[in-house]
MIBASE-461010 format. One record per residue (C-alpha): residue number from 1; x, y, z. Coordinates in nm, 3 decimals, m for minus. Each point is the difference from the previous one (the first is absolute). Layout:
REM residues N
pos: NUM | X: X | Y: Y | Z: Z
...
REM end
This chain:
REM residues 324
pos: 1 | X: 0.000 | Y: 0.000 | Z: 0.000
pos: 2 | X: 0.253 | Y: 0.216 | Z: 0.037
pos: 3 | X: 0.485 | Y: m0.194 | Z: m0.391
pos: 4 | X: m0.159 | Y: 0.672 | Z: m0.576
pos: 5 | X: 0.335 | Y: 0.065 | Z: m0.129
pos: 6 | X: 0.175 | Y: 0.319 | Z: m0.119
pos: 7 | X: 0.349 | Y: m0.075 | Z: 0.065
pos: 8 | X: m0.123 | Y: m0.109 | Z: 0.338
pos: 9 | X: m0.236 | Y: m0.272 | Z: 0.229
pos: 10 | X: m0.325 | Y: m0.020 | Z: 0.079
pos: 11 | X: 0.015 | Y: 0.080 | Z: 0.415
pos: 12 | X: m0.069 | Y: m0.350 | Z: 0.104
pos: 13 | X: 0.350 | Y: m0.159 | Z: m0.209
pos: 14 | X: 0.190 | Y: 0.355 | Z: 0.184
pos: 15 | X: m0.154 | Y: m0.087 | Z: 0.325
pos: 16 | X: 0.098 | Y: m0.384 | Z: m0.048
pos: 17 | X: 0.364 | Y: 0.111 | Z: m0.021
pos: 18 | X: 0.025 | Y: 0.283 | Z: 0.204
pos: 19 | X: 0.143 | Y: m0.167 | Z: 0.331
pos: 20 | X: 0.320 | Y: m0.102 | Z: 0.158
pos: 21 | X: 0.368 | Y: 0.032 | Z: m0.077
pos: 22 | X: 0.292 | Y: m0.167 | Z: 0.124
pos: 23 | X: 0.223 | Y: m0.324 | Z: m0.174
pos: 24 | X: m0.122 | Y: m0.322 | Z: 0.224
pos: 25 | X: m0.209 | Y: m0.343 | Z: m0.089
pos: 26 | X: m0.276 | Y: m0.175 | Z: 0.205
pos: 27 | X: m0.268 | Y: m0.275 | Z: m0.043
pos: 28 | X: m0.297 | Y: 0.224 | Z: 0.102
pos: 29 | X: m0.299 | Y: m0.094 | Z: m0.219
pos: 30 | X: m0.191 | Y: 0.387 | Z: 0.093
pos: 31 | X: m0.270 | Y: m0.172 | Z: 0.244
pos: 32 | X: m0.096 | Y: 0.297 | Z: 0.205
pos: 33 | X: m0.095 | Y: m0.094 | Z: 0.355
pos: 34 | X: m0.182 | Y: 0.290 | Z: 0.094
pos: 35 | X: m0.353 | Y: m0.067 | Z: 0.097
pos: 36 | X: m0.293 | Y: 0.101 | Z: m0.276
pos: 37 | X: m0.162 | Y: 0.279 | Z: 0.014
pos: 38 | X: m0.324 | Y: 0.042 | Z: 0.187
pos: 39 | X: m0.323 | Y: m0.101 | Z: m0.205
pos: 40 | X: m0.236 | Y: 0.298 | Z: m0.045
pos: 41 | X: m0.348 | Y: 0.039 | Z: m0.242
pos: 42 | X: 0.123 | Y: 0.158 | Z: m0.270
pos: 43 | X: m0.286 | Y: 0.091 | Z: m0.351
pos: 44 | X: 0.159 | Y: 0.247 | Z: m0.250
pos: 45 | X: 0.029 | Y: 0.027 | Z: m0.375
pos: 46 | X: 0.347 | Y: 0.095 | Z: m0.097
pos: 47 | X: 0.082 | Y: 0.081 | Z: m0.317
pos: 48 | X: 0.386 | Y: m0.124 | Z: m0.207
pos: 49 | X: 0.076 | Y: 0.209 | Z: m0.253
pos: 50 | X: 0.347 | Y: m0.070 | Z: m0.223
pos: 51 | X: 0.132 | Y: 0.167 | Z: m0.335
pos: 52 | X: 0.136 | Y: m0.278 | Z: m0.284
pos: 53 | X: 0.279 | Y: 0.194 | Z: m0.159
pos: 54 | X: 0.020 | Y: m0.284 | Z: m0.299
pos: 55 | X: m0.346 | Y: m0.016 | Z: 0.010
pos: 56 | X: m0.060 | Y: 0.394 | Z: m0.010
pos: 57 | X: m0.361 | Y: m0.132 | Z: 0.277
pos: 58 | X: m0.080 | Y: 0.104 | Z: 0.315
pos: 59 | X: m0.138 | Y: m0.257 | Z: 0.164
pos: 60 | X: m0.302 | Y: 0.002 | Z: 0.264
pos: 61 | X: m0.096 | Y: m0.271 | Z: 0.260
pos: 62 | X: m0.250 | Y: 0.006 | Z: 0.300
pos: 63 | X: 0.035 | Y: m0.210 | Z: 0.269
pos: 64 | X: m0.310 | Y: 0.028 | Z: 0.248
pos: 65 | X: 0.097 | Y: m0.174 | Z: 0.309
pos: 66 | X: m0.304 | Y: m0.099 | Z: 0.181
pos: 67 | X: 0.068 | Y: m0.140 | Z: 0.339
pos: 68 | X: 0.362 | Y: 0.021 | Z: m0.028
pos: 69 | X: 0.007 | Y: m0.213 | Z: m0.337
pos: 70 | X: m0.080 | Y: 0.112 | Z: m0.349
pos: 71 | X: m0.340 | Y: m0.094 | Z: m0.064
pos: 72 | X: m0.037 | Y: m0.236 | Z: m0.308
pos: 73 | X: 0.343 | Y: m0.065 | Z: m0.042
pos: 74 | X: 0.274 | Y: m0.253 | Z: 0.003
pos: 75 | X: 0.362 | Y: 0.063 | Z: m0.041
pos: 76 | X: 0.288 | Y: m0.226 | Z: m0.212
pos: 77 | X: 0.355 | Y: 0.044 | Z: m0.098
pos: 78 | X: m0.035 | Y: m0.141 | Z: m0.364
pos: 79 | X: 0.281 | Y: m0.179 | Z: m0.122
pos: 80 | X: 0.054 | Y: m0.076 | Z: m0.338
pos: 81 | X: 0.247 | Y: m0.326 | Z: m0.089
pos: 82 | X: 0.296 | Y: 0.202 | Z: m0.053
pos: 83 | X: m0.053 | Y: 0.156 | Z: 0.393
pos: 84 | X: 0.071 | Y: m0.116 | Z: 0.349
pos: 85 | X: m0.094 | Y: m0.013 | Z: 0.359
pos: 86 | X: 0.196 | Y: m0.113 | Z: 0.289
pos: 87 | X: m0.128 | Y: 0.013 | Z: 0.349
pos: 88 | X: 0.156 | Y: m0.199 | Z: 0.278
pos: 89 | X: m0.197 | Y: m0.326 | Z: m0.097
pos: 90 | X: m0.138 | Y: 0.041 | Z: m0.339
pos: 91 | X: 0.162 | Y: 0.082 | Z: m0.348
pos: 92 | X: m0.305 | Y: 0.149 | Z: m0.239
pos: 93 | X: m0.005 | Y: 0.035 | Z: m0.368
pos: 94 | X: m0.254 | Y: 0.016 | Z: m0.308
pos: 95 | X: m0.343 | Y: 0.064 | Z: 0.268
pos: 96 | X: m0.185 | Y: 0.256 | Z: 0.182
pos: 97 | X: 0.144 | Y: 0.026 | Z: 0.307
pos: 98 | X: m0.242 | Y: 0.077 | Z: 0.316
pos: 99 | X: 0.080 | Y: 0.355 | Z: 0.149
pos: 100 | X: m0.146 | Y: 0.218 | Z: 0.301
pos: 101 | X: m0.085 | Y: 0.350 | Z: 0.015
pos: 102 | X: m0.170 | Y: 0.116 | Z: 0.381
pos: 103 | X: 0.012 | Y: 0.300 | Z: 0.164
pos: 104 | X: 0.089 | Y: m0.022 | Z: 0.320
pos: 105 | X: m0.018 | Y: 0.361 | Z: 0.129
pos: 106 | X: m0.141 | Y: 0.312 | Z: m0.182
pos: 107 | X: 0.349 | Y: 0.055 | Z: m0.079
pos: 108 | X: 0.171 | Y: m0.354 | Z: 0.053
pos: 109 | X: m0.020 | Y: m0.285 | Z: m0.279
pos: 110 | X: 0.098 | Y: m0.320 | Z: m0.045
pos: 111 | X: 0.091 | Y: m0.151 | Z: m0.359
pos: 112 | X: 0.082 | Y: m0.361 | Z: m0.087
pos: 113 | X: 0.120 | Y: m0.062 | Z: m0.359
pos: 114 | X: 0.007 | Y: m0.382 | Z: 0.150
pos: 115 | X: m0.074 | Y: m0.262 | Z: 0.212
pos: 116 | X: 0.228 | Y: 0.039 | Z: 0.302
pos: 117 | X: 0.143 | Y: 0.291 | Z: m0.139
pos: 118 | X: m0.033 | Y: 0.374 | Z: 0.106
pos: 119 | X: 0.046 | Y: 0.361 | Z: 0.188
pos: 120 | X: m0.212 | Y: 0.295 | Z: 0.093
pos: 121 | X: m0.011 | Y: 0.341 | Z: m0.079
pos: 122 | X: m0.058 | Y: 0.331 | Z: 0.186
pos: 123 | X: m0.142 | Y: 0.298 | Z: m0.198
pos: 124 | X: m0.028 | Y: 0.369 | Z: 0.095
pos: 125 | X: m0.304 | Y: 0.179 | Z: m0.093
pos: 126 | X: 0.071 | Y: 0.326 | Z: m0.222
pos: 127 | X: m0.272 | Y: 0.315 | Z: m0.054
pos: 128 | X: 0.089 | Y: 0.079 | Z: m0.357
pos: 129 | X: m0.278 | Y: 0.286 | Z: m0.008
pos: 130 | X: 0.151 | Y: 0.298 | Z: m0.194
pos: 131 | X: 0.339 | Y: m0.221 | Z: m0.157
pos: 132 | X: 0.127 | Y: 0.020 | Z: m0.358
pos: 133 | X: m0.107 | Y: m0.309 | Z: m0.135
pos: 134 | X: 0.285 | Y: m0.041 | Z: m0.230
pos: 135 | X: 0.218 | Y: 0.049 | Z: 0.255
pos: 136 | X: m0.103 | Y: m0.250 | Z: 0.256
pos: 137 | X: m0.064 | Y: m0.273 | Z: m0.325
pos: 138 | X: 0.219 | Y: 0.060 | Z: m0.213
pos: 139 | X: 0.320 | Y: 0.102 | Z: 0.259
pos: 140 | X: 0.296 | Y: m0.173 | Z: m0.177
pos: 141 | X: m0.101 | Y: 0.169 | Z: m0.319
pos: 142 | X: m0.038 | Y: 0.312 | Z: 0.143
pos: 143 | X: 0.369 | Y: m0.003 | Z: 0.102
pos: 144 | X: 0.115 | Y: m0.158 | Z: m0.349
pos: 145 | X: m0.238 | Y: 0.237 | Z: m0.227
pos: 146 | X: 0.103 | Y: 0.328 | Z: 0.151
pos: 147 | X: 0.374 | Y: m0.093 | Z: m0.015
pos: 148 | X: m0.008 | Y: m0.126 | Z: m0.347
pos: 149 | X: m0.323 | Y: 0.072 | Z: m0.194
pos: 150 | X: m0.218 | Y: m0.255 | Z: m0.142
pos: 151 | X: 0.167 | Y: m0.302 | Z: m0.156
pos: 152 | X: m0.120 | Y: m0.029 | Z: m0.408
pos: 153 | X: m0.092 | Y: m0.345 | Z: 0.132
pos: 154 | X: m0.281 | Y: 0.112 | Z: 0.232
pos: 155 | X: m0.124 | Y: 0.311 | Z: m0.151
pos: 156 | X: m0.304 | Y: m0.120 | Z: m0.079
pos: 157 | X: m0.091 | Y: m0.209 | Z: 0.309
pos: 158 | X: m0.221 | Y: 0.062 | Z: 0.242
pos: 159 | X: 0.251 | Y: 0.110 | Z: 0.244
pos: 160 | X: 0.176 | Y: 0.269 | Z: m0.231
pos: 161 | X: m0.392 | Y: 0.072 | Z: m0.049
pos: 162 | X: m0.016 | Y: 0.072 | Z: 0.371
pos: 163 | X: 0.300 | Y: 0.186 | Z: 0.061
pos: 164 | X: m0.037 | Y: 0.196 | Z: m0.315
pos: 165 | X: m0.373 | Y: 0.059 | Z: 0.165
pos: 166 | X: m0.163 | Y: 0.384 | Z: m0.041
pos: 167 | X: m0.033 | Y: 0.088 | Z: 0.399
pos: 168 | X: 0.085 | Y: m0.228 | Z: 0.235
pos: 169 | X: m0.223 | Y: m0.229 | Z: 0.153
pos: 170 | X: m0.104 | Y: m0.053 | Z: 0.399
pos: 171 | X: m0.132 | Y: m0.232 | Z: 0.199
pos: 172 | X: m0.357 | Y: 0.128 | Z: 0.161
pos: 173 | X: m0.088 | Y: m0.018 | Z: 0.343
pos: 174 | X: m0.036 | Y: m0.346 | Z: 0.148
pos: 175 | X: 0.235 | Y: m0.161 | Z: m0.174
pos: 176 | X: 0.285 | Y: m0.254 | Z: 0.136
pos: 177 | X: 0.265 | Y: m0.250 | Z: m0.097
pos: 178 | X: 0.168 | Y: m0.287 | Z: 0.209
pos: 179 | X: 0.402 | Y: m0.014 | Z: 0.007
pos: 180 | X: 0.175 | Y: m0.314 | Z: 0.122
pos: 181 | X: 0.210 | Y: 0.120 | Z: 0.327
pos: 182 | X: 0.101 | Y: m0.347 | Z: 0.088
pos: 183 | X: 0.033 | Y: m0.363 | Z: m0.076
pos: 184 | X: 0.005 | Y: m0.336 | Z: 0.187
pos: 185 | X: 0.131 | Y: m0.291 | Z: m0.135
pos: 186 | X: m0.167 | Y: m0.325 | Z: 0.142
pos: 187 | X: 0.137 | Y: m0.235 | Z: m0.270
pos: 188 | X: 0.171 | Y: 0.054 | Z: m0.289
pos: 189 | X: m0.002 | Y: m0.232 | Z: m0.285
pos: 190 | X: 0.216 | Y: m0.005 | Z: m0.347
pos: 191 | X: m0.124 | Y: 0.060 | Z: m0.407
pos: 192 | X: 0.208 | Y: m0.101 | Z: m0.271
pos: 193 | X: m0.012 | Y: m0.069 | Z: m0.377
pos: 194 | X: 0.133 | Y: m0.202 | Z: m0.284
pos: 195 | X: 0.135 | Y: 0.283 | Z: m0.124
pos: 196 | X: 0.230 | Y: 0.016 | Z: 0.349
pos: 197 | X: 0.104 | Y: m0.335 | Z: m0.068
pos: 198 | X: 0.355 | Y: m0.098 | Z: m0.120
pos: 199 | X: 0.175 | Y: m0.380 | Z: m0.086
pos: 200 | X: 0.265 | Y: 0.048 | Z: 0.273
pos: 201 | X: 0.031 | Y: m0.224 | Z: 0.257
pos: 202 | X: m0.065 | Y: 0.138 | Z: 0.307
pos: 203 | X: 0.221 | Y: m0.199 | Z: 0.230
pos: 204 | X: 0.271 | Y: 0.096 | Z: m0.257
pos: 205 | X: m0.077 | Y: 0.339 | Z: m0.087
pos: 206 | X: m0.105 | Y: 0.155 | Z: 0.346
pos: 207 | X: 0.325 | Y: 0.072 | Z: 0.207
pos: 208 | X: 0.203 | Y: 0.192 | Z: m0.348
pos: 209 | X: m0.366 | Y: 0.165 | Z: m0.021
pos: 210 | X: 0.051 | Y: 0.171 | Z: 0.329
pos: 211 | X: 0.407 | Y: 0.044 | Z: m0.004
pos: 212 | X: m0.109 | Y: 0.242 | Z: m0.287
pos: 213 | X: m0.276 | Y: 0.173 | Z: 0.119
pos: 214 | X: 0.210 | Y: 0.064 | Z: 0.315
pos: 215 | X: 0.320 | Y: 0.120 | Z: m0.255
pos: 216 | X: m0.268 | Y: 0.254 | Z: m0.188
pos: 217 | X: m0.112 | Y: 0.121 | Z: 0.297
pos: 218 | X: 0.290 | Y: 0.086 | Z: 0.123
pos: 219 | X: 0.103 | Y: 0.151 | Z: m0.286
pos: 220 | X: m0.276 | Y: 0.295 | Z: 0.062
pos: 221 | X: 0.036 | Y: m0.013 | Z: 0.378
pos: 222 | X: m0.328 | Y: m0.166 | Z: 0.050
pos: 223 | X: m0.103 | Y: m0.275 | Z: 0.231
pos: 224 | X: m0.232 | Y: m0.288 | Z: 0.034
pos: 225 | X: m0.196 | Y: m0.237 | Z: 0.201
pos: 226 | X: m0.126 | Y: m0.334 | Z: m0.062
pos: 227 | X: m0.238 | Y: m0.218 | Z: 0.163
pos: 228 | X: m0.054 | Y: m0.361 | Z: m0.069
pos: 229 | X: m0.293 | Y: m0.234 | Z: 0.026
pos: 230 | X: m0.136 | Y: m0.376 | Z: m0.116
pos: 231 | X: m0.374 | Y: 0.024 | Z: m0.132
pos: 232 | X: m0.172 | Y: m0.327 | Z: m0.109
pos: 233 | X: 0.351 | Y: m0.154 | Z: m0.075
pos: 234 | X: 0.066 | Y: 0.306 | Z: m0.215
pos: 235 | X: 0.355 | Y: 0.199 | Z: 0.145
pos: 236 | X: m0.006 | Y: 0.433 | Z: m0.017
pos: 237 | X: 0.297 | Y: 0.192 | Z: 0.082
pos: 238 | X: m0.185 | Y: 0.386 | Z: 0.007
pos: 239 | X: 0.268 | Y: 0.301 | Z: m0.074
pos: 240 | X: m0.057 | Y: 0.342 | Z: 0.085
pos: 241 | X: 0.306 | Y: 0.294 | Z: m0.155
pos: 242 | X: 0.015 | Y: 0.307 | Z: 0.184
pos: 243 | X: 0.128 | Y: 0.308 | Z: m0.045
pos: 244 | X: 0.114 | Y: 0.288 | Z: 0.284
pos: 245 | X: m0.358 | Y: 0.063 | Z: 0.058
pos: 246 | X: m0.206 | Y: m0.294 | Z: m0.038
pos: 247 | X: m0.103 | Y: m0.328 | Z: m0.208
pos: 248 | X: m0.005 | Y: 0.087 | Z: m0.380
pos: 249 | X: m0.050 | Y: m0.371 | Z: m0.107
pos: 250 | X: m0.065 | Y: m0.325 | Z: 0.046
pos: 251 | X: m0.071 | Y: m0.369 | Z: m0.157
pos: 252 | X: m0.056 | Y: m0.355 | Z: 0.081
pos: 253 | X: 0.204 | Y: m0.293 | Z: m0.128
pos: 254 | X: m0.156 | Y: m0.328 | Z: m0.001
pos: 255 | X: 0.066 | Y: m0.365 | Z: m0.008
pos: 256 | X: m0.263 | Y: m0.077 | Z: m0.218
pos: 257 | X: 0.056 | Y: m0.398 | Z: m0.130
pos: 258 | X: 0.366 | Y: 0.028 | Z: 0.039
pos: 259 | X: 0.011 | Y: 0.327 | Z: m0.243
pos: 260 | X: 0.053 | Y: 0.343 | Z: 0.114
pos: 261 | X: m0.278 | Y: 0.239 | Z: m0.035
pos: 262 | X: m0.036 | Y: 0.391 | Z: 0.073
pos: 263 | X: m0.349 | Y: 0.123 | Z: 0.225
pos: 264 | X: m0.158 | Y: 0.238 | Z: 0.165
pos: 265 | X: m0.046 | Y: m0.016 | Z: 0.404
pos: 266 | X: m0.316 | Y: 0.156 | Z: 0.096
pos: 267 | X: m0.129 | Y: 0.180 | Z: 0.304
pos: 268 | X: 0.329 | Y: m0.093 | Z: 0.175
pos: 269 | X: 0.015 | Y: 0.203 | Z: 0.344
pos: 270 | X: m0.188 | Y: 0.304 | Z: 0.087
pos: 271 | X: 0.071 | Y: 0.324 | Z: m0.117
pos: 272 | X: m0.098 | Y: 0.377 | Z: 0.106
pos: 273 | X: m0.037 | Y: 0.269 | Z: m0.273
pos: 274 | X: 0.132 | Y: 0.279 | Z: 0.231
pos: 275 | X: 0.352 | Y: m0.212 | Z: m0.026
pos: 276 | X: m0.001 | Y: m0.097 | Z: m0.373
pos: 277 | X: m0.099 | Y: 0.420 | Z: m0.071
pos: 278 | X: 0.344 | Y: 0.106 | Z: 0.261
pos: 279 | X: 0.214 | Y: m0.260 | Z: m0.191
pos: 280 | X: m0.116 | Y: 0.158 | Z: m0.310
pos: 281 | X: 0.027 | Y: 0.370 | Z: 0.099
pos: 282 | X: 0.358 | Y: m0.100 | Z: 0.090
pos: 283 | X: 0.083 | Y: m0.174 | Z: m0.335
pos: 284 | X: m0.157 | Y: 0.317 | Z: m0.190
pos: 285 | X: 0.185 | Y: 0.243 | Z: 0.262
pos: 286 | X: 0.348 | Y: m0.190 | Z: m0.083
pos: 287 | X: m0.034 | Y: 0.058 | Z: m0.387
pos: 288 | X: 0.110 | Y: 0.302 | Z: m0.173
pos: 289 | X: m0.284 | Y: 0.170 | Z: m0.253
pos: 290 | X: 0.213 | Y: 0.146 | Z: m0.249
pos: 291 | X: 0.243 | Y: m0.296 | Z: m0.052
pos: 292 | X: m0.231 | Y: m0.291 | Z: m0.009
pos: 293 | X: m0.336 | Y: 0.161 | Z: m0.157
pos: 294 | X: m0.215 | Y: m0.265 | Z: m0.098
pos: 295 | X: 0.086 | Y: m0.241 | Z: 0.306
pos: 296 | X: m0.065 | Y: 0.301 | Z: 0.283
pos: 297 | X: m0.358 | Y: 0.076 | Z: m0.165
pos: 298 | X: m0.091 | Y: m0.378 | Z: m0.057
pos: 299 | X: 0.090 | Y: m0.049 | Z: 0.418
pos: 300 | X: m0.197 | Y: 0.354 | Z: 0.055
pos: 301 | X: m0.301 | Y: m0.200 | Z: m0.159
pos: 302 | X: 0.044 | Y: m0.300 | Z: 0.171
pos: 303 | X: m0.010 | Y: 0.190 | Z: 0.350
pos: 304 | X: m0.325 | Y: 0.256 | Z: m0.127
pos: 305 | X: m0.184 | Y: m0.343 | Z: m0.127
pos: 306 | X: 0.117 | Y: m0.149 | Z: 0.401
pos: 307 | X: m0.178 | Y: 0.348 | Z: 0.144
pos: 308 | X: m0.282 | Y: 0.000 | Z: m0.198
pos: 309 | X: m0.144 | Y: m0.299 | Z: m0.095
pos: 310 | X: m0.289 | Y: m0.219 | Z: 0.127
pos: 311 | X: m0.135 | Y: m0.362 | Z: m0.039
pos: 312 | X: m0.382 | Y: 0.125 | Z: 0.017
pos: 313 | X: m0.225 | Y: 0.278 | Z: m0.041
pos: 314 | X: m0.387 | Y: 0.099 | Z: 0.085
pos: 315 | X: m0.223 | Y: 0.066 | Z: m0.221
pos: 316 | X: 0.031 | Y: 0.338 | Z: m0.058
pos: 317 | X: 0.350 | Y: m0.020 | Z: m0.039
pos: 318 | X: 0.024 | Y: m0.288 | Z: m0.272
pos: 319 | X: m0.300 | Y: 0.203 | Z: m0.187
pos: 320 | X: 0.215 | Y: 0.332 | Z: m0.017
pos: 321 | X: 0.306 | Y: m0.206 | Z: m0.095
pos: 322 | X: m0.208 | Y: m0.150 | Z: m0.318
pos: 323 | X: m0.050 | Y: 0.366 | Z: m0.111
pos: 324 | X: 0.354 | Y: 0.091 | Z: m0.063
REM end
């Protein structure tokens, strides 16, 4: 719900690697042992609304959560046959897998994207009564468009459209969005794809894998971590590179048959969005505006789309957005 790109992530992949630092290895698995939070009554409609840059579409989705579910609806993680799902007990591929959205709180959800997998999140309520539109939608492109214009690429989509708009547009009165503050990882689980998959044999391949990942690393003056873990006979060693001021990337490699494959960890520990926007305030602080043009405005972006953006609107605030 929470991994659109202009030279930058979507909040939930910047949130997803916006913790830690440090050079040291461990065999945690992310199981957070802090207790759930307390069940409340929670009926709402919330509102997700996303812009496809390919797609040049915004689109709209309602979720009316009745009782703390949404009414009428079940949730899957589809999987086609080239995709894959690895909890602690299960590998999935080519099905529907069963998935959980509840509220919990009026700002406190819980998400599942499968059995025996998943992590809450914490929202903060925003009045948006009297905001730019563009700006609070659109902020990475704000940021990118006044540096550098309009790209020939997107000067007729919808969001040159917008920012090229007559007058700016507001929200009215009563309007509201929901930004994710925090997130609590209860179990994290691993996706891969055929596409990660190589013909190297993993007991052969794995320890020269590593020796040069450490070697480029040090090369830049970054450091890593790596956890390890055995799922349904299935071994993941889970790398995280840092830089001076936080994680910048990450991968899984996996023992998948006897041949190494790359993946993606998901929902691995918890993170706080007050920590990834300081580690990303001190990355942009560090870099020089004049010298490295391009790089400085694409961070700038990356920490206005961190301020500004939310998971869910009301009503009245997805129904303004439309009209840009």
């Amino acid at each position: 719900m929470l991994k659109r790109k202009l030279i930058l992530c979507s909040l939930l992949s910047i949130l997803l690697t916006g913790c830690g630092g440090g050079g040291d290895s461990g065999s945690s698995s992310g199981n957070n042992s802090d207790p759930a939070p307390t069940q409340e009554k929670v009926s709402v409609d919330l509102y997700s609304v996303s812009y496809q840059e390919d797609e040049d579409h915004l689109y709209t989705k309602k979720y009316s959560f009745v009782d703390n579910v949404v009414k009428d609806t079940e949730f899957y993680t589809p999987l086609s046959e080239e995709d894959y799902l690895l909890t602690e007990d299960t590998l999935y591929t080519d099905t529907w897998v069963a998935a959980k959205t509840k509220a919990i709180s009026a700002l406190n959800f819980y998400f599942s994207d499968a059995p025996k997998t998943g992590y809450y999140n914490t929202y903060k309520k925003i009045n948006l009564s009297g905001e730019n539109v563009f700006e609070r939608f659109y902020p990475s492109y704000k940021v990118m468009f006044d540096k550098f214009g309009v790209p020939e690429e997107l000067e007729n989509s919808k969001v040159a459209q917008a920012y090229n708009r007559i007058g700016p547009l507001f929200f009215p009165q009563g309007s509201y969005c929901y930004q994710v503050q925090e997130e609590k990882t209860e179990k994290p689980y691993i996706t891969f794809s055929k596409s990660g998959m190589t013909e190297d044999n993993y007991a052969d391949v794995i320890e020269q894998l590593e020796n040069q990942y450490k070697t480029e690393l040090a090369k830049v003056g970054h450091t890593y971590k790596v956890n390890t873990g055995k799922w349904k006979d299935y071994s993941w060693r889970y790398y995280r590179e840092y830089d001076a001021y936080g994680q910048i990337f990450d991968f899984v490699v996996l023992n998948y048959n006897g041949k190494l494959v790359f993946g993606d960890m998901n929902h691995f520990e918890n993170v706080r969005l007050t920590d990834v926007i300081t580690q990303h305030t001190q990355r942009l602080n560090a870099m020089n505006s004049s010298t490295f043009v391009e790089a400085y405005y694409a961070q700038k972006a990356v920490l206005e789309e961190l301020n500004k953006h939310c998971s869910w609107f009301n009503e009245a605030a997805a129904d303004t957005i439309l009209k840009l």
